[in-house]
N, C-alpha and C positions, 0 to 999 in steps of 0.2 A: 504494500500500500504506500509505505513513505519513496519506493523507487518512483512511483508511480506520479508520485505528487511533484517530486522532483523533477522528474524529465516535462512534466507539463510546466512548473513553474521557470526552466532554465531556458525553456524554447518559447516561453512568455517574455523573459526577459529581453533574450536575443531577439526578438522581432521588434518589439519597440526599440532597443536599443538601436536597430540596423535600418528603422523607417524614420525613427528622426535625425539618423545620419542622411539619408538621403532628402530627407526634408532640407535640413541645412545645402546638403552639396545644391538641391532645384536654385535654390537663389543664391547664394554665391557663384556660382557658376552658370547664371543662364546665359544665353547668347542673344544678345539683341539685333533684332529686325529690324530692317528699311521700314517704316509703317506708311510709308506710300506703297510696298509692296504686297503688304494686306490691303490697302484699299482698295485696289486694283484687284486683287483678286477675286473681292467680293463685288465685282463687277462682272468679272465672266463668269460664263454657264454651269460651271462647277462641272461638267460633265467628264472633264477628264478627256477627253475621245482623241485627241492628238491630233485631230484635223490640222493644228498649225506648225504642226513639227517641233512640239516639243512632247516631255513625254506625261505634261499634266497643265492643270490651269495653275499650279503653283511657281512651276519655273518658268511658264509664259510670262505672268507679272513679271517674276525677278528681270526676265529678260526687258518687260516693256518699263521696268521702272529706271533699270541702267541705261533704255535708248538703245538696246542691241536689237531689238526687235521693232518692224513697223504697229500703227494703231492697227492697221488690215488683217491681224494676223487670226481674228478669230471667224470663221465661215459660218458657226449656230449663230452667234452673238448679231449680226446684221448688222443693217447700216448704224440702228440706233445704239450699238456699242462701238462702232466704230467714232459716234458721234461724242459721246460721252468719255473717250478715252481720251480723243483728240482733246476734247474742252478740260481736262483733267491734266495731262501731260505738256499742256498748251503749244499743240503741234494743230498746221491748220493742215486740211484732206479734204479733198475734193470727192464728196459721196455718190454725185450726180451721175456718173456711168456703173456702179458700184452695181452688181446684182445680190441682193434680199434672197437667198435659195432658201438658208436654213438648213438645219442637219439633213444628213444623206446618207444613204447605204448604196452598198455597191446590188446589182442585179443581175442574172443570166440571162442573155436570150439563149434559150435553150437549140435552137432553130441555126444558130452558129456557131456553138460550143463541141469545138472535135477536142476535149479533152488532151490539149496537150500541158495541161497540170502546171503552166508558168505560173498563171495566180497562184495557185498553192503554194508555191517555194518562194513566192513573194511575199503572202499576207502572215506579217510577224504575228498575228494575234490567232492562227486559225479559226477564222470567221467563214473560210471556205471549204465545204464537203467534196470530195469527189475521188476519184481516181484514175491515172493515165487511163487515156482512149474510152473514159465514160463522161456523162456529162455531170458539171460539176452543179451544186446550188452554192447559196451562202446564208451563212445564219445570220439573220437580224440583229438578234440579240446583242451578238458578239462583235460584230463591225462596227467601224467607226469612223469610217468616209473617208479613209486618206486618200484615195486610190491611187494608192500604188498598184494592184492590182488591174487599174484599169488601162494604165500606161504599159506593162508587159507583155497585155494580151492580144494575140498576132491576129488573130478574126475582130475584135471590137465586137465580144459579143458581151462582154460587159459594161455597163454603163452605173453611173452615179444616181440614181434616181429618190425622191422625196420621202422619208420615212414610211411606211404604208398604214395611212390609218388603220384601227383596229380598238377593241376595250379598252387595251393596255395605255396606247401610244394619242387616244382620242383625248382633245381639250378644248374646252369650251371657250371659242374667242373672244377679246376683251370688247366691252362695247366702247362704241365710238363716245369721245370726249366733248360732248354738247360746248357750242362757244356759246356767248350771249351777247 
């Protein structure tokens, strides 16, 4: 009974002892942030999807907060972030030819798909089903619009096309902003 009591009081000990050591190390030692590089973040889509060539919306800011990256860089976000980054980063951008797409998945036409498996060895994320000399699909889900797959593929049977509405992906659009 007293072994008992012990090994539970010694490993009571050691845990508090060992969480307010790290209590202390969180602040003494945190590392502080750009906090233009959090605002920016919480400007973009949060989706993560890499559509701009990086490998999240965290190190997109970092990059648009040091000026290593244009305002254009995000393709969900549309004009109205590109507007709002510009006004933010006080960089001026001309929106006016700018195309509004919005997120995108890649697509098969299955009708030109001779299965020679380029996408496949190209999409880092395997978002694409298929195997040599069959036709391939690609999962929704899991894509995330870079297309790179659309650029290796020798038929052009795949293409970038608009989310596919559905339960999941359906959202009820905002209403219009009445002037007076």
């Amino acid at each position: 009974m007293f072994t008992m009591f012990a090994a539970v009081s010694s490993l009571t000990i050691l845990g508090l002892t060992l969480g307010f050591l790290l209590g202390v190390a969180a602040r003494y030692l945190k590392v502080e942030t750009n906090p233009l590089t959090a605002e920016i973040e919480s400007f973009l889509s949060g989706a993560n999807c890499g559509q701009c060539g990086y490998p999240g919306c965290g190190p997109a800011a970092e990059a648009l907060a040091k000026g290593e990256a244009p305002v254009t860089l995000c393709p969900p976000g549309g004009k109205a972030l590109v507007e709002k980054l510009a006004a933010k980063l006080g960089v001026s951008v001309d929106v006016g030819d700018m195309e509004d797409t919005g997120p995108r998945v890649a697509f098969v036409n299955e009708a030109l798909c001779i299965g020679c498996a380029h996408c496949i060895k190209e999409c880092n994320l395997d978002a694409i089903m298929g195997a040599p000399k069959h036709i391939h699909t690609v999962l929704n889900e899991v894509c995330n619009g870079c297309g790179e797959c659309v650029k290796v593929c020798p038929t052009e049977c795949l293409q970038l096309q608009p989310i596919p509405t559905d339960v999941n992906t359906w959202v009820w659009s905002k209403p219009a902003v009445a002037t007076a």
